[in-house]
N, C-alpha and C positions, 0 to 999 in steps of 0.2 A: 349369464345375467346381462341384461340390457340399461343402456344408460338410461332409458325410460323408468326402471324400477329402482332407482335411486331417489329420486322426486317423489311427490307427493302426485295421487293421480288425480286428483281434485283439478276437477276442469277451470282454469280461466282464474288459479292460484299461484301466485308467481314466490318463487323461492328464493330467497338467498345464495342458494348455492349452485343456481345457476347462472353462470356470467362467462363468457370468453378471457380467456389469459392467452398473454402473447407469446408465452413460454421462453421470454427473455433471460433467462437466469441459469437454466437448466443444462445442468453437464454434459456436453456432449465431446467432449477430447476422446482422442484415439491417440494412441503411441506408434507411430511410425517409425520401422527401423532406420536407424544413421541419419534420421531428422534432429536440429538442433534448433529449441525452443529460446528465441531471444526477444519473445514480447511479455514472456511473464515475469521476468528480469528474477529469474530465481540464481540463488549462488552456484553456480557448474564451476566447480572447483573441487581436484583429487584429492586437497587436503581433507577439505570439511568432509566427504564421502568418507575417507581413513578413519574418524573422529568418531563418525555414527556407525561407522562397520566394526568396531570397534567395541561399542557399547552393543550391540545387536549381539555380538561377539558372547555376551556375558548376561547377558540380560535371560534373567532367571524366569521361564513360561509360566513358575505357580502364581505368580507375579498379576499376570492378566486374570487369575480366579476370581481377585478380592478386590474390591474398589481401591484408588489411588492412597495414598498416602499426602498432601500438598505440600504440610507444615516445610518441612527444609526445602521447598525449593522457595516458599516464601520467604524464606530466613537469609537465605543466599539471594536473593534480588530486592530486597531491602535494604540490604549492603550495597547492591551494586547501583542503586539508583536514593542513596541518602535519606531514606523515608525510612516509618514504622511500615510493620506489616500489614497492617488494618488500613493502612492506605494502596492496597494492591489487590486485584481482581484479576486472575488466571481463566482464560479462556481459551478453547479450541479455535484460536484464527482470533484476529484484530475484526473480521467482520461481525461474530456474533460479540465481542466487547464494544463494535458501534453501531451496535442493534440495539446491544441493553441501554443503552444512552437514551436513545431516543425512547423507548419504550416507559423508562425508570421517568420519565417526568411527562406523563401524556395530556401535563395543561398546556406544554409549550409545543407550536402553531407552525411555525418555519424555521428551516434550516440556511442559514447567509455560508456563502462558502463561495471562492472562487472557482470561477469556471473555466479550461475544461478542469473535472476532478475527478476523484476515482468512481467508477461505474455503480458500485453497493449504493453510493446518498440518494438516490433514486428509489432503490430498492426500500433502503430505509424509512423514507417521509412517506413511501406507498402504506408500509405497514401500519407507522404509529400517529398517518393521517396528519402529516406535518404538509407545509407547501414550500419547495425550493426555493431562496432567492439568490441566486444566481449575482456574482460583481465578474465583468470582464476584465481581463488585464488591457493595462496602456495602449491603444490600438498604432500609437505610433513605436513604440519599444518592446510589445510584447511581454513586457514584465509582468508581476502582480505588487501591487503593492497593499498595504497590510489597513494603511491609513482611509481605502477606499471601503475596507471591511465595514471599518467602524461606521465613517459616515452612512452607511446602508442599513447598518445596525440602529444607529437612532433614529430613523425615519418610521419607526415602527414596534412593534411590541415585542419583548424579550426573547430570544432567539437562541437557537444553540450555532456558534459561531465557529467553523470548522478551518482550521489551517491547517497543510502538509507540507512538510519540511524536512527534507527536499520536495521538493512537488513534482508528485510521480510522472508527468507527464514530458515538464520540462527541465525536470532536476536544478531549478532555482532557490537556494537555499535564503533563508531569511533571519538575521543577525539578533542579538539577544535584546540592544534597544531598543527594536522596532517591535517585537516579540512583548518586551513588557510595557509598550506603551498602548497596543492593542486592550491587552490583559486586562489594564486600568478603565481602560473604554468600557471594555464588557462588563466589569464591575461595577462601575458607577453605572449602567444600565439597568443591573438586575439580570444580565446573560448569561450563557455558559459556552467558558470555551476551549475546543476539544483539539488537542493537535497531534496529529497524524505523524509519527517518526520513523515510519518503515524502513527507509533509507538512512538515516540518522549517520550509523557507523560509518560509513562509505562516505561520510563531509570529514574532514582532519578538523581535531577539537569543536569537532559536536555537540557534543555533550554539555559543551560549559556554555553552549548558545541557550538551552532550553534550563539547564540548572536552577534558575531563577525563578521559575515558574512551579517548580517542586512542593507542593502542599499548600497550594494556593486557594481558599474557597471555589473559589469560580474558576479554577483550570484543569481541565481533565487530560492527560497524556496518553495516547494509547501504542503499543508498540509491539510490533507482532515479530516474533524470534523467524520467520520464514525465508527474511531478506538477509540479515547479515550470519546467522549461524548455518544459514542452506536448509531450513527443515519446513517447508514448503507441503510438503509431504505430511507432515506430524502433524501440524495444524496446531501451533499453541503460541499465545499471547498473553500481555496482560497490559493490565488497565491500571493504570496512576492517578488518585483520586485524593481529595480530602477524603479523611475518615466518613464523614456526612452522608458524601455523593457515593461512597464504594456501600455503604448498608443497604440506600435503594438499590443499588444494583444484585447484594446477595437478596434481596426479597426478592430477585428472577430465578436465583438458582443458578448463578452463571456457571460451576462451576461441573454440573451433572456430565459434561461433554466432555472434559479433559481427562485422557486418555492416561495407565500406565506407563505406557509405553513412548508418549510422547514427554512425558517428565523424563525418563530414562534419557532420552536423548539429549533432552534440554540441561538437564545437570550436569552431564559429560562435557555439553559445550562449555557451557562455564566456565566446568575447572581447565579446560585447554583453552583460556582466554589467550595465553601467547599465541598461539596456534593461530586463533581470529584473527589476532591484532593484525599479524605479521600478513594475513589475506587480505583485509581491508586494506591497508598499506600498498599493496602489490596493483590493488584493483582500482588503488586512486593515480597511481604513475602508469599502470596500462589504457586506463581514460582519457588520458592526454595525448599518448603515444595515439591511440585508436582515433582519436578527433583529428589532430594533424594528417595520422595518412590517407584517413577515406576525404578528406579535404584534397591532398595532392592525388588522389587516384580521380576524384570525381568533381572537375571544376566546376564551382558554382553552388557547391556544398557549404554551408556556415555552421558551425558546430558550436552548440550554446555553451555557455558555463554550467557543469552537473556538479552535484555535489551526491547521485546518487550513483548504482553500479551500471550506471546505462550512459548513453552520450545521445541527445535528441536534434539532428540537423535540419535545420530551412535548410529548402529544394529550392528551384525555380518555380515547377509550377504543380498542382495537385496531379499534375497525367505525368509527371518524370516521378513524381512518389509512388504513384501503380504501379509503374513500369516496373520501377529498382525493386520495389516490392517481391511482386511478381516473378521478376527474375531471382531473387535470393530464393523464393520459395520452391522455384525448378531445381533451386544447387540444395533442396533441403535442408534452408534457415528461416526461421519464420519471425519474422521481424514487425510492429507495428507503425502500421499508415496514420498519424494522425492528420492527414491535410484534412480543413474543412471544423476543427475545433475553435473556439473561440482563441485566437492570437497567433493559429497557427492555420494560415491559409494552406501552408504545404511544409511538413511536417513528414520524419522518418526517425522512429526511435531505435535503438537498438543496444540490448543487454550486451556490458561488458562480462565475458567468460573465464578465453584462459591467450596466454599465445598464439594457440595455431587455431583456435575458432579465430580472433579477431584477423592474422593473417588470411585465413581460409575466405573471412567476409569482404577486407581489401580487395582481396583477389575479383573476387564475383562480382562487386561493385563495377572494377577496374576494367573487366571484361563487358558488363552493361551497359557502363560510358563507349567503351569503343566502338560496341556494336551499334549506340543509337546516333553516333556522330558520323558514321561511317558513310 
């Protein structure tokens, strides 16, 4: 069959469905052996691996015959996040929970969100026909600050207003006063505002930053189990909502894509909360250790404040970021280049793992610097 008889053959008839796609989005990963993936800052840690190998361990295959069961693992993350259950939307990934967003209200027009942010809001405003507007951080500090939201929000008509906390790019956490005085912005506008806690765990007393915003008309939370439990893989998430804003969301159906198998793992982590805590903990005193040494291994290196499981350094300049780049990717670490984002003219992110990944990437660092000063 030819793409020709997919159209209509009516001459000098133009279709909808045909139009060029950039094919931006589309999975193309490969699994390279003794390659270590340190730009999708997923948890690589033995413990959480024990935890799910564990539950794999036991996990009953008649299981996958019949559709999921949700009710208890709703019962168990209403507990753990202070709401009823009618205030929570379970999805495969935090993306299709910030799809239904946008989708669930398609009279609202643009998305305000600082920039740079994670790659999906694109994705998003394409679909539900929103337009980006974009607030840059401080071009002399490179911060974000929360207050430039707002003012960009009243310039214009009601908006879905996106913050991430920590912000995935530069792991800048943002404090619970600044937090609800946004909140109040967006509500005295008529807005909705959605915030992003992928990293969350990984800031020490996180949790009581955003607590405040918990059943808020106008405050959506969305939070994908991928980053702090390691299930990356499972793809499962949920959405914290007023009762109101979670109803439009089941008029999508969010929940047809959540998997068996992926509750299986996510209840297991749960109940081995010590187990997290104690990794989170480990991987906020390894973030510190890891920023100090690739600083003394690689002068000229600045390592921001992260509050998430990555540490993001200003370079000197966008061509020493290819380089290090470049070179981590020869020793089989794949690291992300942001030079060239908004606040980040030269930019090097890189996922904290375990010990001897963070040694093994000192090292390579260590070895790049000598080789290009040499």
């Amino acid at each position: 069959m030819t793409d020709e008889t997919l159209v209509t053959t009516r001459e000098r008839v133009s279709s909808p469905f045909r139009q060029e796609s950039s094919g931006q989005f589309r999975n193309r990963r490969i699994r390279v052996p003794n390659e270590v993936n340190l730009k999708s800052c997923g948890l690589l840690d033995s413990r959480a691996a024990a935890v799910h190998r564990a539950t794999l361990a036991v996990f009953d295959s008649k299981d996958v015959l019949t559709y999921p069961i949700l009710q208890p693992v709703y019962s168990t993350l209403a507990d753990r996040f202070g709401v009823d259950d009618d205030c929570l939307v379970l999805t495969a990934g935090s993306d299709p929970g910030l799809n239904l967003l946008t989708r669930a209200f398609p009279r609202v027009s643009r998305i305000v969100l600082h920039q740079p942010n994670f790659d999906g809001w694109a994705k998003f405003a394409a679909i539900s026909g929103c337009v980006l507007d974009p607030v840059a951080p401080n071009p002399q500090t490179g911060l974000f600050d929360l207050r430039d939201l707002a003012r960009r929000l009243s310039g214009g008509a009601p908006a879905f207003v996106v913050v991430t906390t920590p912000h995935s790019f530069t792991g800048q956490v943002h404090g619970a006063d600044e937090l609800a005085e946004l909140a109040a912005a967006v509500a005295e506008h008529g807005s909705l505002l959605i915030v992003d806690t992928a990293y969350l765990a990984f800031t020490e007393g996180g949790e009581e930053l955003v607590r405040g915003l918990a059943g808020l008309r106008h405050v959506v939370r969305v939070n994908t189990f991928s980053k702090c439990f390691g299930l990356s893989g499972a793809r499962i998430a949920v959405t914290i909502a007023h009762p109101a804003i979670a109803r439009h969301l089941f008029d999508l159906d969010p929940e047809g894509s959540v998997s068996t198998l992926a509750l299986a793992l996510l209840q297991r982590s749960l109940r081995e909360q010590a187990v997290f805590t104690k990794i989170w903990a480990d991987v906020r005193q390894l973030r510190e250790r890891f920023a100090t040494e690739v600083e003394r291994a690689v002068p000229g290196w600045r390592a921001r404040p992260s509050g998430g499981n990555f540490v993001t350094w200003d370079v000197p300049s966008p061509s020493a970021a290819a380089s290090a780049s470049r070179h981590l990717l020869d020793q089989g670490i794949v690291v992300r280049d942001l030079s060239g984002a908004p606040g980040l003219p030269a930019a090097v992110r890189i996922a904290v793992a375990n010990q001897p990944v963070v040694r093994r990437v000192v090292a390579a660092l260590g070895g790049w610097y000598r080789g290009a000063v040499a």
